[in-house]
PDB file of N, H, CA, C and O in Angstrom:
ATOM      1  N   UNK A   1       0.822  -1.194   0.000  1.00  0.00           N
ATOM      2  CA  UNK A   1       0.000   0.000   0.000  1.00  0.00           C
ATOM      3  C   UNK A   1       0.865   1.256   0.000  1.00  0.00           C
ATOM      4  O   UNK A   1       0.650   2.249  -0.696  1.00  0.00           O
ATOM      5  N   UNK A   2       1.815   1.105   0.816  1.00  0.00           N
ATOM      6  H   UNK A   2       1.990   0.299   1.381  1.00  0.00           H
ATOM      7  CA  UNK A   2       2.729   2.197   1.131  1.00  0.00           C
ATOM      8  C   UNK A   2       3.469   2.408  -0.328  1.00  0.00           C
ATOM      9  O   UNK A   2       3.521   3.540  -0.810  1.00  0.00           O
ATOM     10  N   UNK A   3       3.948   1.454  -0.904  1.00  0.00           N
ATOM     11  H   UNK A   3       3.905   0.535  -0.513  1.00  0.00           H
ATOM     12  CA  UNK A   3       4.540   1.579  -2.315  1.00  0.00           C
ATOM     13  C   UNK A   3       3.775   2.212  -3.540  1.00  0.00           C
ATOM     14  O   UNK A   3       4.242   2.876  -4.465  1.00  0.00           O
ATOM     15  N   UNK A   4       2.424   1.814  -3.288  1.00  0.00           N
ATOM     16  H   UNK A   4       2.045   1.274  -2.536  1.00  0.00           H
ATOM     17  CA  UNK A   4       1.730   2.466  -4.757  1.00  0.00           C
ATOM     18  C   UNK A   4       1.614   3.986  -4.059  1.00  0.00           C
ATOM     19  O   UNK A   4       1.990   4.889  -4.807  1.00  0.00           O
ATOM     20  N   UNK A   5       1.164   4.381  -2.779  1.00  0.00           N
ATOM     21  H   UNK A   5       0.858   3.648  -2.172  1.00  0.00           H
ATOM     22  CA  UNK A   5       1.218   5.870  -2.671  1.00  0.00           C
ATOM     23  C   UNK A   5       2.419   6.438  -2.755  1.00  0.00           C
ATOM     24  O   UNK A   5       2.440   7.667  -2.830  1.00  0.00           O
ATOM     25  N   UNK A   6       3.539   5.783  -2.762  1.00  0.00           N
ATOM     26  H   UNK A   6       3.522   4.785  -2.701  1.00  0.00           H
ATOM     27  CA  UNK A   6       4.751   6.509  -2.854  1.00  0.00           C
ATOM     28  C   UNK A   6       5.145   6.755  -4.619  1.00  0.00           C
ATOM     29  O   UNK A   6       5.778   7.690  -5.109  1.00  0.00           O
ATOM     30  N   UNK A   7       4.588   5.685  -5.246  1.00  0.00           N
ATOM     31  H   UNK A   7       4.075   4.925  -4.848  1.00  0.00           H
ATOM     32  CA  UNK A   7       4.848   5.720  -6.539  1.00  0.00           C
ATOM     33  C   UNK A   7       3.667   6.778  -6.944  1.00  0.00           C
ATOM     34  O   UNK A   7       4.019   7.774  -7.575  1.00  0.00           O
ATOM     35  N   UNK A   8       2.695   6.663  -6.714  1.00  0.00           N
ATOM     36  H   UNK A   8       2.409   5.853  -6.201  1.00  0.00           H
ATOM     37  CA  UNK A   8       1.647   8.165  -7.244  1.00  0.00           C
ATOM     38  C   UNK A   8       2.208   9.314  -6.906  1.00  0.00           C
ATOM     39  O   UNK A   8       2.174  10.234  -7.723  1.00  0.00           O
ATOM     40  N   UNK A   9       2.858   9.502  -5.594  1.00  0.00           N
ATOM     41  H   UNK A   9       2.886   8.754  -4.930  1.00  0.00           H
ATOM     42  CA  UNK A   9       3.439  10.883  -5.448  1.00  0.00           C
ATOM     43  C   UNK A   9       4.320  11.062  -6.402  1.00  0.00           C
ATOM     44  O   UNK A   9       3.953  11.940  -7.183  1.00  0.00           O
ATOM     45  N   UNK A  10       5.318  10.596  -6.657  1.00  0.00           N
ATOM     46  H   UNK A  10       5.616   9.882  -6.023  1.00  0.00           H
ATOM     47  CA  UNK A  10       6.536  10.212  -8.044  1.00  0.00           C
ATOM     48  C   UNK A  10       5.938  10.601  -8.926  1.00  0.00           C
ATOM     49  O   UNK A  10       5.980  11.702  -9.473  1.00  0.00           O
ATOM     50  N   UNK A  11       5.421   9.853  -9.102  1.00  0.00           N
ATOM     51  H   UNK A  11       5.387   8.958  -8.658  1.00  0.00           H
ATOM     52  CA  UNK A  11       4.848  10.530 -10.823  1.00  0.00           C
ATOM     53  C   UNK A  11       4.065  11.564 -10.784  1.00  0.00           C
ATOM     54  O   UNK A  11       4.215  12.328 -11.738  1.00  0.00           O
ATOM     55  N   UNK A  12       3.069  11.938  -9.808  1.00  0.00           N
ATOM     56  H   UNK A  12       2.948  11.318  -9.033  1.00  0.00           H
ATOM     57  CA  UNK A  12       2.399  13.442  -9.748  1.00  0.00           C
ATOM     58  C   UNK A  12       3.485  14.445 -10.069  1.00  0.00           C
ATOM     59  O   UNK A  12       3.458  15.224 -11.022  1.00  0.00           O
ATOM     60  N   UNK A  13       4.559  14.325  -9.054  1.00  0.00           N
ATOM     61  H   UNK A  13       4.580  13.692  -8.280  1.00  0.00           H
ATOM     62  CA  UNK A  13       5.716  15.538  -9.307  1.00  0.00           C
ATOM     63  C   UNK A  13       6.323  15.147 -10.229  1.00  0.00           C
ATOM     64  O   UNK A  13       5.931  15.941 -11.085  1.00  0.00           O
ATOM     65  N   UNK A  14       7.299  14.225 -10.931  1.00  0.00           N
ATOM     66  H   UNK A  14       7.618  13.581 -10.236  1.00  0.00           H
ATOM     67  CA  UNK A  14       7.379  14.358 -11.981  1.00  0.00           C
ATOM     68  C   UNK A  14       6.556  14.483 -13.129  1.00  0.00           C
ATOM     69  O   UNK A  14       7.215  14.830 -14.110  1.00  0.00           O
ATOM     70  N   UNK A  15       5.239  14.308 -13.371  1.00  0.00           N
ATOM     71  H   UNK A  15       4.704  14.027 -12.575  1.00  0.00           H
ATOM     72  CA  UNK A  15       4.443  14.813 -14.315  1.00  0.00           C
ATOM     73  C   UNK A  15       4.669  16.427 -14.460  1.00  0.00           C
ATOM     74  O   UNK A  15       4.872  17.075 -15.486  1.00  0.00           O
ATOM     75  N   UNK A  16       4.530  17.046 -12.556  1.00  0.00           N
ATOM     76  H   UNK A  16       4.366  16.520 -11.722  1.00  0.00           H
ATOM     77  CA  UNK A  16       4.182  18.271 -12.881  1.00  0.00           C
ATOM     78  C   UNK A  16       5.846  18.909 -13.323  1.00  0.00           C
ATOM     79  O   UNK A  16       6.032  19.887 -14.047  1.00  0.00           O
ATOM     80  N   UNK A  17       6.688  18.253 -12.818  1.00  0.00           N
ATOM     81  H   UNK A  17       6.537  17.459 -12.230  1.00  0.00           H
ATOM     82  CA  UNK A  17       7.990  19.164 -13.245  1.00  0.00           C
ATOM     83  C   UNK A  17       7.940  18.816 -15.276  1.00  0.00           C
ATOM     84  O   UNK A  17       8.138  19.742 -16.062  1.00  0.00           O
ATOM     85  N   UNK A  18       7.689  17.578 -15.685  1.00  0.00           N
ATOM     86  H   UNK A  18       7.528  16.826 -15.046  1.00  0.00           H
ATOM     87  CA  UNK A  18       7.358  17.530 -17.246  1.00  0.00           C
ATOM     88  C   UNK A  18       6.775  18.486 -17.842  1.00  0.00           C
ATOM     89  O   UNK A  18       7.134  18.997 -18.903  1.00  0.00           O
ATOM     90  N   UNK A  19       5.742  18.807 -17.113  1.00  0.00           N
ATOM     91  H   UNK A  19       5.450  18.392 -16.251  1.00  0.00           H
ATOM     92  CA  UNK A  19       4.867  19.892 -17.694  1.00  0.00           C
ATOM     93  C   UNK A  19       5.041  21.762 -17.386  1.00  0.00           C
ATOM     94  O   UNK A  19       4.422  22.760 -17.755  1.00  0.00           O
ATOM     95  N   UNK A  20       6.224  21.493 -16.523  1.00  0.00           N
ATOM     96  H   UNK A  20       6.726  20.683 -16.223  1.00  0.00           H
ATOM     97  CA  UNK A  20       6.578  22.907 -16.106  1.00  0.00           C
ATOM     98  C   UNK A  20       8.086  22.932 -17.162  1.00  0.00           C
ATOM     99  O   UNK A  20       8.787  23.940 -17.081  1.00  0.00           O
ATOM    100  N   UNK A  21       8.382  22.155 -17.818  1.00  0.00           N
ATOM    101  H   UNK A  21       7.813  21.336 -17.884  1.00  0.00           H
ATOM    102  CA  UNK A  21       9.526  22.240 -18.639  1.00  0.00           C
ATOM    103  C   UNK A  21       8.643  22.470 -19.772  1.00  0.00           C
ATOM    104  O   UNK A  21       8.619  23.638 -20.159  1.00  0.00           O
ATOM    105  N   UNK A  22       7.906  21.631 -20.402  1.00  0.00           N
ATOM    106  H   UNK A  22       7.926  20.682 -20.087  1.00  0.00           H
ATOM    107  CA  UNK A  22       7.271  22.175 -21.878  1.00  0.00           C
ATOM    108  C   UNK A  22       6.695  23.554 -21.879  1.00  0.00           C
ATOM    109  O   UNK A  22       6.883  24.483 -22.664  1.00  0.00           O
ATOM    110  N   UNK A  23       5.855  23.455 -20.679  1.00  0.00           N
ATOM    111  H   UNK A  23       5.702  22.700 -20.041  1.00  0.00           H
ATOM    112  CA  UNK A  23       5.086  25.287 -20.911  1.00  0.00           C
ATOM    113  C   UNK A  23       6.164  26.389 -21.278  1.00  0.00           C
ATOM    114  O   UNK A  23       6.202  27.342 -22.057  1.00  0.00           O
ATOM    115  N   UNK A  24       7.222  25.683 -20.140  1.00  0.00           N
ATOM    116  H   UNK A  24       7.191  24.909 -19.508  1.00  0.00           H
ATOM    117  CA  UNK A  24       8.396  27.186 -20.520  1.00  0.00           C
ATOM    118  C   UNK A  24       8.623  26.926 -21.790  1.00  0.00           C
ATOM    119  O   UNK A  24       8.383  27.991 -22.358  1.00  0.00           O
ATOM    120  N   UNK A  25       8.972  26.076 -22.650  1.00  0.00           N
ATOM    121  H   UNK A  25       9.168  25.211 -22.188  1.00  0.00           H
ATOM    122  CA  UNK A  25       9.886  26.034 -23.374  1.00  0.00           C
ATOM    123  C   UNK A  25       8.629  26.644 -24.856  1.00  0.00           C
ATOM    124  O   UNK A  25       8.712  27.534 -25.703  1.00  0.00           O
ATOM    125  N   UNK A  26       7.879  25.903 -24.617  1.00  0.00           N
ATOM    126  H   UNK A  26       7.811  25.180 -23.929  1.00  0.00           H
ATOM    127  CA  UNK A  26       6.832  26.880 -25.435  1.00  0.00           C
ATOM    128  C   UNK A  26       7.031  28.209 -25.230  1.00  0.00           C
ATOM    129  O   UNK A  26       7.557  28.802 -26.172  1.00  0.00           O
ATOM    130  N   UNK A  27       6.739  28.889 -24.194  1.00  0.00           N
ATOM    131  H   UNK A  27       6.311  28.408 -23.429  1.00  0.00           H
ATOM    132  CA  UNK A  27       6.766  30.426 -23.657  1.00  0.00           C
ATOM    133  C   UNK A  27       7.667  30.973 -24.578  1.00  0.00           C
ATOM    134  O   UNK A  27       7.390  31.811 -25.436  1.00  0.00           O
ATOM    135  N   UNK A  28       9.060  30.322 -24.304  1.00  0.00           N
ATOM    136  H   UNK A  28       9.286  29.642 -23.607  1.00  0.00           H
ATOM    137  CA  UNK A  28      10.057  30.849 -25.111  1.00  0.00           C
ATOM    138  C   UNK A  28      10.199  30.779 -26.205  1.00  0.00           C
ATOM    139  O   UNK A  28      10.954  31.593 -26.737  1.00  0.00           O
ATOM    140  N   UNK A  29       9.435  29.635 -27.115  1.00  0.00           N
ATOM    141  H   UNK A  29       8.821  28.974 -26.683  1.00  0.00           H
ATOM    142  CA  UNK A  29       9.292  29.710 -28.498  1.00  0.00           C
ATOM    143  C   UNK A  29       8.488  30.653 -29.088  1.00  0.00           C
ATOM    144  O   UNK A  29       8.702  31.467 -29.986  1.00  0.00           O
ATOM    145  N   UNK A  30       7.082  30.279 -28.114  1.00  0.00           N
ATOM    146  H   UNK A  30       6.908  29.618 -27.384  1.00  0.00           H
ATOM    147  CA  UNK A  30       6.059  31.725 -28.999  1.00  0.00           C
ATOM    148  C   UNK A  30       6.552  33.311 -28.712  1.00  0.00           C
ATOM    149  O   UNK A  30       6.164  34.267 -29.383  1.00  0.00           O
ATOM    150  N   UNK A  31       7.393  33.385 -27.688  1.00  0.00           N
ATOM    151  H   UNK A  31       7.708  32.608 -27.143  1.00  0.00           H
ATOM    152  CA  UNK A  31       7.955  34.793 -27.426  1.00  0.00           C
ATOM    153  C   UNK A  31       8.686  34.948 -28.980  1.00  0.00           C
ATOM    154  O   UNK A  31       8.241  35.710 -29.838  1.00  0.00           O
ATOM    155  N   UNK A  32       9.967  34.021 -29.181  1.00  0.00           N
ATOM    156  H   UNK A  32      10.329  33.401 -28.484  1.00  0.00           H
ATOM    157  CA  UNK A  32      10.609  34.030 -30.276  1.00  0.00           C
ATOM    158  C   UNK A  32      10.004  34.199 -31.705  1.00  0.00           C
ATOM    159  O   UNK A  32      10.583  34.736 -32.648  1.00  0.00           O
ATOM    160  N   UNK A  33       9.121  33.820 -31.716  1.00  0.00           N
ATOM    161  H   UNK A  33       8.650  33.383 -30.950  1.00  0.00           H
ATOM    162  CA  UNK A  33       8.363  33.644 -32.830  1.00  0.00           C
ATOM    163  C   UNK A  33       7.451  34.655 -33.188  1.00  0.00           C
ATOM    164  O   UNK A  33       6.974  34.678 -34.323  1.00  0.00           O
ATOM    165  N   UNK A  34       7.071  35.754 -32.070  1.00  0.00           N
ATOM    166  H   UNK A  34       7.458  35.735 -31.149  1.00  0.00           H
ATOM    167  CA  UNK A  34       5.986  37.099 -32.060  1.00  0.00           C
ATOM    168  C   UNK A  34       7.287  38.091 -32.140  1.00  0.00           C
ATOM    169  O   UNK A  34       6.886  39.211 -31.823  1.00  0.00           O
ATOM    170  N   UNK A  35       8.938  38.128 -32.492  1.00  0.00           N
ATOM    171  H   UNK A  35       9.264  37.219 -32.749  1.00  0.00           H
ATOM    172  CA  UNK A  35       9.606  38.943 -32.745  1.00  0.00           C
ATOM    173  C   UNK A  35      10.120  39.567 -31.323  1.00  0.00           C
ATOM    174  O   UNK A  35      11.081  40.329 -31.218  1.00  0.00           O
ATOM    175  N   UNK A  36       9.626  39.287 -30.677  1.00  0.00           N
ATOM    176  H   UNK A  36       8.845  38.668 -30.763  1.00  0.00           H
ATOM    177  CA  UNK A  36      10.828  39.818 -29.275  1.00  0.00           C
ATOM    178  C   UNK A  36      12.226  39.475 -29.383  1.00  0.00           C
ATOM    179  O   UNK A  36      12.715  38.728 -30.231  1.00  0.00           O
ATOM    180  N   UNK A  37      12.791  40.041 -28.519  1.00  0.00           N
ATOM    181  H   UNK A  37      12.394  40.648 -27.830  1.00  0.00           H
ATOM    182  CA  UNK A  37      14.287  39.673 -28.464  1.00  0.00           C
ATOM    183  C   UNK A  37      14.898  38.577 -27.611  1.00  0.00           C
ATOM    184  O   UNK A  37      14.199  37.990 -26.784  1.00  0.00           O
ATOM    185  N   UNK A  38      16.272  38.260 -27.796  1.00  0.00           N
ATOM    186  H   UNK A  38      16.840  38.736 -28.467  1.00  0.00           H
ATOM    187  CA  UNK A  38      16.620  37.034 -26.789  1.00  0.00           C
ATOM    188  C   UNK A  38      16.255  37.004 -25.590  1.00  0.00           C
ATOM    189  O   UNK A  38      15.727  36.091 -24.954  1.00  0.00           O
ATOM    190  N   UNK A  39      16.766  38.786 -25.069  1.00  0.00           N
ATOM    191  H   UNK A  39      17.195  39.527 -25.586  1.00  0.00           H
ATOM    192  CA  UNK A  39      16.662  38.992 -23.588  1.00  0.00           C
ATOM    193  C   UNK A  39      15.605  38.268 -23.116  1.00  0.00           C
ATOM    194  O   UNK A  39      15.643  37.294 -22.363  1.00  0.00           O
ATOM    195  N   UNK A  40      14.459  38.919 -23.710  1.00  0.00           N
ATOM    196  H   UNK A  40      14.428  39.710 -24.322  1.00  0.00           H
ATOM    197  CA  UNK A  40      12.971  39.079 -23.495  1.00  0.00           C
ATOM    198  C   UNK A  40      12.816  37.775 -23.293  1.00  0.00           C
ATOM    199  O   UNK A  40      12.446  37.410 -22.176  1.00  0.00           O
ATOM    200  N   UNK A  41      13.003  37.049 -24.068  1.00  0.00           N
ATOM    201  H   UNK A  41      13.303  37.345 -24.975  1.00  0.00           H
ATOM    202  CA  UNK A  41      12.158  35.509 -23.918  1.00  0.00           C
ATOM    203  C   UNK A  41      13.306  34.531 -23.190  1.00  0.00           C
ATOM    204  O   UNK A  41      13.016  33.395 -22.813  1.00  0.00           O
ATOM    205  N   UNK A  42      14.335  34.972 -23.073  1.00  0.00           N
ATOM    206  H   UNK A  42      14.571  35.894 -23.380  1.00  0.00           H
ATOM    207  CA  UNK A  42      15.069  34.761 -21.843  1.00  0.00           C
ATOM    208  C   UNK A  42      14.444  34.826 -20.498  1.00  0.00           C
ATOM    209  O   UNK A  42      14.231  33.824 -19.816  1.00  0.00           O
ATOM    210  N   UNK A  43      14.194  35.887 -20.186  1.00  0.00           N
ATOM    211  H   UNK A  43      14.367  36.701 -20.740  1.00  0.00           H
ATOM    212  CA  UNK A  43      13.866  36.081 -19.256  1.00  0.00           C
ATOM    213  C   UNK A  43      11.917  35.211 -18.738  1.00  0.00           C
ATOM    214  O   UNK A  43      11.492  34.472 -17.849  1.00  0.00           O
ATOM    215  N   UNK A  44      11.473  35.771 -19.691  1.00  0.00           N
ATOM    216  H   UNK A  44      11.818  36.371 -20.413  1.00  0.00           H
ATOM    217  CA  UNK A  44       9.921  34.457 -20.150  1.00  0.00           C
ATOM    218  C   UNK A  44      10.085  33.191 -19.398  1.00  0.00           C
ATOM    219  O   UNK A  44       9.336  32.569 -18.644  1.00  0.00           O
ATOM    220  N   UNK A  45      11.991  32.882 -20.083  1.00  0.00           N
ATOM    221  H   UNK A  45      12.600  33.387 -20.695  1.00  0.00           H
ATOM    222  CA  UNK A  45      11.717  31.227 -19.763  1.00  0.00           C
ATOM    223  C   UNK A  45      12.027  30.913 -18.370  1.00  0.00           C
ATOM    224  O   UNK A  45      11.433  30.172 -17.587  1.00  0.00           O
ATOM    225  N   UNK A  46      13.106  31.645 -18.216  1.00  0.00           N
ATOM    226  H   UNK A  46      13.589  32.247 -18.852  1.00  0.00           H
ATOM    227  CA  UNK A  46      13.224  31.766 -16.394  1.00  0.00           C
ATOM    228  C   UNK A  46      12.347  31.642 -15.342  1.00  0.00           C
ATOM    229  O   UNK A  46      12.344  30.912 -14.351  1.00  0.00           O
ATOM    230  N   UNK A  47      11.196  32.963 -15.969  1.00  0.00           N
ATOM    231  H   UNK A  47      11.199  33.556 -16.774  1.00  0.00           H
ATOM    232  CA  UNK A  47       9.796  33.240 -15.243  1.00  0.00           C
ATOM    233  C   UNK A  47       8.998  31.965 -14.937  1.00  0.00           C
ATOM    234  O   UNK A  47       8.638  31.455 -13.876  1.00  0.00           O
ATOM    235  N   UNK A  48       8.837  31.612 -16.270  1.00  0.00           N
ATOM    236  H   UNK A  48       9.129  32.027 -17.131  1.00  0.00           H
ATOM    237  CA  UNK A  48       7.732  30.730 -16.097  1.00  0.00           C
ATOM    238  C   UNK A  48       8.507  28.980 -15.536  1.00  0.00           C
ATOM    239  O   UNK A  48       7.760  28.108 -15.092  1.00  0.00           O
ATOM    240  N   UNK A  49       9.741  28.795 -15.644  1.00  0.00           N
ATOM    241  H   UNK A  49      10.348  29.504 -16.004  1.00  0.00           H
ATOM    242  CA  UNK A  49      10.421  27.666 -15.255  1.00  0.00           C
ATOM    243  C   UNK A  49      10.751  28.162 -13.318  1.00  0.00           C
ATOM    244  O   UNK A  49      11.091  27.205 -12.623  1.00  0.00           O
ATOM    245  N   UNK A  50      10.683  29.024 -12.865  1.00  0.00           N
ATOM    246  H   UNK A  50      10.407  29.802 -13.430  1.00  0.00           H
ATOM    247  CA  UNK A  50      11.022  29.552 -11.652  1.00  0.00           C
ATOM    248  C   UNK A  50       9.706  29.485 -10.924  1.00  0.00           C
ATOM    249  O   UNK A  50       9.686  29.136  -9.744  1.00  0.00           O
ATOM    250  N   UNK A  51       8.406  29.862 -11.690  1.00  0.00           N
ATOM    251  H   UNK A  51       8.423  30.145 -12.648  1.00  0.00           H
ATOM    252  CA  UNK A  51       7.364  30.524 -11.059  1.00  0.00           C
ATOM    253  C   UNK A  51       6.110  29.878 -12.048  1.00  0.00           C
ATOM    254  O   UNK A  51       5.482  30.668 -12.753  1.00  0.00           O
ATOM    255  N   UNK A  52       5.884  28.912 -12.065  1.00  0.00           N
ATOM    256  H   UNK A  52       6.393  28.270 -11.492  1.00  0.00           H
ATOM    257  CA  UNK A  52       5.320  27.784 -13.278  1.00  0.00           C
ATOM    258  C   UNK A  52       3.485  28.662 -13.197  1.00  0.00           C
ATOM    259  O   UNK A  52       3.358  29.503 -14.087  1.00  0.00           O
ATOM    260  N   UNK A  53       2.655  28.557 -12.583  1.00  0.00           N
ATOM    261  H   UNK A  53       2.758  27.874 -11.860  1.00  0.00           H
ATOM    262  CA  UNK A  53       1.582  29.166 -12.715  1.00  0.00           C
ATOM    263  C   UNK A  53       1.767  30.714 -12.803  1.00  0.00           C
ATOM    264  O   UNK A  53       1.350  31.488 -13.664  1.00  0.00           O
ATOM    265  N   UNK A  54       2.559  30.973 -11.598  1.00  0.00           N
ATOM    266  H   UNK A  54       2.897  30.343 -10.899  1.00  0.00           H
ATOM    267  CA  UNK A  54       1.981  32.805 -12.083  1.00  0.00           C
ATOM    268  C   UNK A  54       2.779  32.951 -13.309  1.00  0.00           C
ATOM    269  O   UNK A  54       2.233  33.389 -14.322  1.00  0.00           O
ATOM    270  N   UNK A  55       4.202  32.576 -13.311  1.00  0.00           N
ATOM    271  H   UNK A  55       4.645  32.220 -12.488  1.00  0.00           H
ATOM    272  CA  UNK A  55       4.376  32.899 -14.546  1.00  0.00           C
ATOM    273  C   UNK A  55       3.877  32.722 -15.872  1.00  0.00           C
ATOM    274  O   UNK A  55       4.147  33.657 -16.626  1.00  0.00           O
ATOM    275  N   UNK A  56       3.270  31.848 -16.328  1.00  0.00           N
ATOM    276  H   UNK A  56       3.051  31.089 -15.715  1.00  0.00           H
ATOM    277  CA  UNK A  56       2.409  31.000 -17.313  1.00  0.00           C
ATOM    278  C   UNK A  56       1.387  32.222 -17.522  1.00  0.00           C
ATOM    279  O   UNK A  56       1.051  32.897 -18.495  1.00  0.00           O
ATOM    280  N   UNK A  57       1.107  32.200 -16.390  1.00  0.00           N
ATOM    281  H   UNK A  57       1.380  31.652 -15.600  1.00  0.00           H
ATOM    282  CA  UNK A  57      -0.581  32.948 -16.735  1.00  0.00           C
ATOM    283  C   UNK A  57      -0.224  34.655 -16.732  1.00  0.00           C
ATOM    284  O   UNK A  57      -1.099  35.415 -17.146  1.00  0.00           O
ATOM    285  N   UNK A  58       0.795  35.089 -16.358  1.00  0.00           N
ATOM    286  H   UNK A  58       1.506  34.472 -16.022  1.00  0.00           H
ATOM    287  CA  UNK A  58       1.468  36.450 -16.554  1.00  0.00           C
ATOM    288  C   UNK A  58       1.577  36.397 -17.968  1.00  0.00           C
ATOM    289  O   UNK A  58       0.711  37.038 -18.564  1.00  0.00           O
ATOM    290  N   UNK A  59       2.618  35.657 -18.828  1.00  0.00           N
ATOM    291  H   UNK A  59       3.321  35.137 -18.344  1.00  0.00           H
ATOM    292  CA  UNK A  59       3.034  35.346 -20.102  1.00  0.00           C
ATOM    293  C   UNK A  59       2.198  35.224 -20.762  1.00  0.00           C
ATOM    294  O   UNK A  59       2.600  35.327 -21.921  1.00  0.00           O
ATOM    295  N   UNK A  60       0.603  34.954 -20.689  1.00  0.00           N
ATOM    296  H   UNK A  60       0.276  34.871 -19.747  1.00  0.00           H
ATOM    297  CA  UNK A  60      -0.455  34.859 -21.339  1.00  0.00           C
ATOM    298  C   UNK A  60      -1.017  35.884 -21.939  1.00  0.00           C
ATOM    299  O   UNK A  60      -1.341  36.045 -23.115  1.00  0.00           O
ATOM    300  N   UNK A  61      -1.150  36.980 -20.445  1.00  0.00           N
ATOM    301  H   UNK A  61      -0.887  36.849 -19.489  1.00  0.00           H
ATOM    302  CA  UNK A  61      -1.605  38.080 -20.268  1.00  0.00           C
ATOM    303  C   UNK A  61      -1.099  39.112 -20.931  1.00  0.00           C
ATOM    304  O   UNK A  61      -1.730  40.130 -21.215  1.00  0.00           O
ATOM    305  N   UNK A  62       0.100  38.879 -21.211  1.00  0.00           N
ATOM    306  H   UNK A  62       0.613  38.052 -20.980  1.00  0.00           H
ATOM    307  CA  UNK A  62       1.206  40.260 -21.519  1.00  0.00           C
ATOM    308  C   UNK A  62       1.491  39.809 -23.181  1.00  0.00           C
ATOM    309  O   UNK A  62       1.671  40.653 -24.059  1.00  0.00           O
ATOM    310  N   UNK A  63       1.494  38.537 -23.394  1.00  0.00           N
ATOM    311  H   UNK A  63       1.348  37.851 -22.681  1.00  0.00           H
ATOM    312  CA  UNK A  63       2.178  38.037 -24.551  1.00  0.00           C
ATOM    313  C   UNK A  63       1.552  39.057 -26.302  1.00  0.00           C
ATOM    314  O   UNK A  63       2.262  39.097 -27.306  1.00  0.00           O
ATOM    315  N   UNK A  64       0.512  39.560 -26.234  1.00  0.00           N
ATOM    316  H   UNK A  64      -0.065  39.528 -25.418  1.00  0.00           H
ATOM    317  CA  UNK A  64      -0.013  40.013 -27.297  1.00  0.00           C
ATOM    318  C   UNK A  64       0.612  41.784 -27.032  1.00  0.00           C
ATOM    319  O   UNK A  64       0.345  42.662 -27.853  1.00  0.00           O
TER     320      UNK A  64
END
């Protein structure tokens, strides 16, 4: 019993760190791709890899 809850926690956090690597890395592509500069989406990817929801949903907000 103790093993399958330890293995669900495992994969919950690694799911969520999986999914906090693609969002950034998107972030930083569509930044790249709407003509910003390195800095800029440098900094995007930091944000949202440092700070996975607010940043995400900041980057949403601001991105247009």
């Amino acid at each position: 019993m103790e093993a399958i809850f330890m293995l669900t926690v495992f994969l919950l956090i690694f799911g969520g760190f999986i999914l906090n690597v693609i969002t950034s890395i998107w972030c930083y592509r569509d930044s790249m791709r709407k003509g910003n500069s390195k800095e800029y989406s440098l900094l995007v990817l930091v944000a949202t890899l440092f700070f996975p929801v607010v940043g995400f949903i900041i980057y949403l907000f601001i991105r247009n």
